[in-house]
N, C-alpha and C positions, 0 to 999 in steps of 0.2 A: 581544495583551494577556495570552493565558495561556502564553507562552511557548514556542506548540506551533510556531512559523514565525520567520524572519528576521524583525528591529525592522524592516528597510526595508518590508515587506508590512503594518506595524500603521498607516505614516499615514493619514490620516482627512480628507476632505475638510471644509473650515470649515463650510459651510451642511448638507450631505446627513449626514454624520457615514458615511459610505463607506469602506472600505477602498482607495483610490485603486490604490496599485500590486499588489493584489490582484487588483483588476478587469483592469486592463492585460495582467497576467500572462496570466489565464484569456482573454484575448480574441485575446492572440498563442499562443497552446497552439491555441488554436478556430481563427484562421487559418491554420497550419497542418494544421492535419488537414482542412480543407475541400478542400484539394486532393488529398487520397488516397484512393484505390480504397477503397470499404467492405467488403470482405474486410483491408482492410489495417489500417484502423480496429477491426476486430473484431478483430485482432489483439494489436492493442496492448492493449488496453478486458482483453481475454485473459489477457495477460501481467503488467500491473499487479494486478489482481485475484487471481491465484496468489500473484503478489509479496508482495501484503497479508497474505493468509491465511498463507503461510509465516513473513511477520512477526509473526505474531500466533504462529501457533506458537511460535516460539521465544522471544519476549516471555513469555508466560506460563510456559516453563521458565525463565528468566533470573530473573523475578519469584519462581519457587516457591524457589529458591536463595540469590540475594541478600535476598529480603524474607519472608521465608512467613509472619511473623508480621503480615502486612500486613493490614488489615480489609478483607473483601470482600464483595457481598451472598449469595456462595456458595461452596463451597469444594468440588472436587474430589476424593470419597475414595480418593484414589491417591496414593500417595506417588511422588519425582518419578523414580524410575529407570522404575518401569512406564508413567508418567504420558509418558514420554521416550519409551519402546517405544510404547506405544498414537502417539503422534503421526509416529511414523516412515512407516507407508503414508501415513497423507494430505502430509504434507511431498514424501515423494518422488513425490505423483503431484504436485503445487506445481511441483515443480522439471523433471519432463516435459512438464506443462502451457507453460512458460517456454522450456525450449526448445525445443518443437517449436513454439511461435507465433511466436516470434524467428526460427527459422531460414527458417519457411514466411513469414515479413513479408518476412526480407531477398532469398528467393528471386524476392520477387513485384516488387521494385524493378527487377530485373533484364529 
Protein backbone atom coordinates (compact mmCIF):
# COMPACT_ATOMS: atom_id res chain seq x y z
CA UNK A 1 0.00 0.00 0.00
CA UNK A 2 2.88 2.51 0.58
CA UNK A 3 4.87 1.35 -1.96
CA UNK A 4 7.60 0.12 0.30
CA UNK A 5 7.32 -3.90 -1.29
CA UNK A 6 6.18 -5.81 -4.58
CA UNK A 7 2.13 -5.19 -5.53
CA UNK A 8 2.30 -9.26 -5.36
CA UNK A 9 2.90 -8.93 -1.18
CA UNK A 10 -0.19 -6.09 -0.86
CA UNK A 11 -3.06 -8.82 -1.60
CA UNK A 12 -5.30 -8.97 1.10
CA UNK A 13 -7.40 -11.76 2.21
CA UNK A 14 -11.43 -11.07 1.51
CA UNK A 15 -12.65 -11.75 5.26
CA UNK A 16 -9.23 -11.16 7.55
CA UNK A 17 -8.02 -8.10 5.40
CA UNK A 18 -4.43 -10.01 5.73
CA UNK A 19 -1.53 -9.59 3.71
CA UNK A 20 -1.89 -13.11 2.24
CA UNK A 21 1.45 -13.56 0.27
CA UNK A 22 3.23 -11.71 2.88
CA UNK A 23 2.37 -14.17 5.34
CA UNK A 24 3.46 -17.06 3.11
CA UNK A 25 6.66 -15.36 2.38
CA UNK A 26 7.56 -15.05 6.18
CA UNK A 27 6.48 -18.70 6.93
CA UNK A 28 8.74 -20.17 4.13
CA UNK A 29 11.80 -17.71 5.33
CA UNK A 30 10.82 -19.44 9.14
CA UNK A 31 10.90 -22.79 7.49
CA UNK A 32 13.81 -22.69 6.42
CA UNK A 33 15.78 -21.47 9.08
CA UNK A 34 14.14 -24.06 11.53
CA UNK A 35 16.46 -26.31 10.13
CA UNK A 36 19.74 -24.60 10.84
CA UNK A 37 22.16 -24.62 13.57
CA UNK A 38 21.53 -21.39 15.88
CA UNK A 39 25.06 -20.13 15.50
CA UNK A 40 23.95 -20.12 11.95
CA UNK A 41 20.90 -18.26 12.54
CA UNK A 42 22.75 -15.89 14.54
CA UNK A 43 24.57 -15.30 11.78
CA UNK A 44 22.43 -14.44 9.31
CA UNK A 45 20.10 -12.18 12.00
CA UNK A 46 24.26 -10.72 12.00
CA UNK A 47 24.70 -9.98 8.71
CA UNK A 48 21.29 -8.39 7.77
CA UNK A 49 21.29 -6.27 10.58
CA UNK A 50 25.03 -4.59 9.45
CA UNK A 51 23.34 -4.71 6.13
CA UNK A 52 20.57 -2.32 7.34
CA UNK A 53 22.66 0.05 9.25
CA UNK A 54 25.08 0.39 6.22
CA UNK A 55 21.87 0.99 4.29
CA UNK A 56 20.87 3.46 6.39
CA UNK A 57 24.30 4.96 6.28
CA UNK A 58 24.43 5.61 3.04
CA UNK A 59 20.70 6.48 2.52
CA UNK A 60 21.10 9.39 4.69
CA UNK A 61 24.29 10.74 2.61
CA UNK A 62 22.29 9.98 -0.72
CA UNK A 63 19.32 11.89 0.98
CA UNK A 64 21.80 14.94 2.25
CA UNK A 65 22.88 15.35 -1.57
CA UNK A 66 19.94 14.72 -3.65
CA UNK A 67 17.33 16.18 -1.29
CA UNK A 68 18.87 18.46 1.73
CA UNK A 69 16.19 20.71 1.42
CA UNK A 70 14.01 17.84 2.57
CA UNK A 71 11.93 18.63 5.96
CA UNK A 72 13.13 16.48 8.69
CA UNK A 73 12.32 16.44 12.43
CA UNK A 74 16.21 16.97 12.84
CA UNK A 75 18.87 17.96 10.99
CA UNK A 76 22.56 16.97 11.53
CA UNK A 77 25.00 20.03 12.04
CA UNK A 78 27.48 18.64 9.60
CA UNK A 79 27.74 19.35 6.34
CA UNK A 80 27.97 16.15 4.23
CA UNK A 81 31.83 15.66 3.31
CA UNK A 82 32.44 15.43 7.30
CA UNK A 83 29.03 13.96 7.73
CA UNK A 84 30.53 11.25 4.97
CA UNK A 85 33.95 11.02 7.04
CA UNK A 86 32.19 10.63 10.48
CA UNK A 87 30.17 7.53 8.88
CA UNK A 88 33.27 5.85 7.49
CA UNK A 89 34.35 3.71 10.88
CA UNK A 90 30.96 2.60 11.57
CA UNK A 91 30.17 1.60 7.79
CA UNK A 92 33.49 -0.07 7.58
CA UNK A 93 32.87 -2.00 10.90
CA UNK A 94 29.04 -2.91 8.86
CA UNK A 95 30.91 -4.18 6.18
CA UNK A 96 33.43 -6.60 8.71
CA UNK A 97 30.58 -7.36 10.48
CA UNK A 98 29.26 -8.99 6.89
CA UNK A 99 31.79 -10.57 6.07
CA UNK A 100 33.21 -12.24 8.85
CA UNK A 101 29.35 -13.64 9.50
CA UNK A 102 29.07 -14.67 5.80
CA UNK A 103 32.25 -16.28 5.63
CA UNK A 104 31.98 -18.00 9.47
CA UNK A 105 27.90 -19.19 8.19
CA UNK A 106 29.38 -20.67 4.91
CA UNK A 107 32.28 -22.27 6.97
CA UNK A 108 29.72 -23.80 9.18
CA UNK A 109 27.57 -25.49 6.22
CA UNK A 110 30.58 -27.41 5.66
Amino acid sequence: EAGLAPTVFAKRHPQLHTPVNAILLQLLIIALLVGLHFDVILCIDNFFAAASAALEFLAALKLRVSQPQLPRPYRVPLSTIPLAVLFCFPFSINVLVMWLTATSSLLSFC
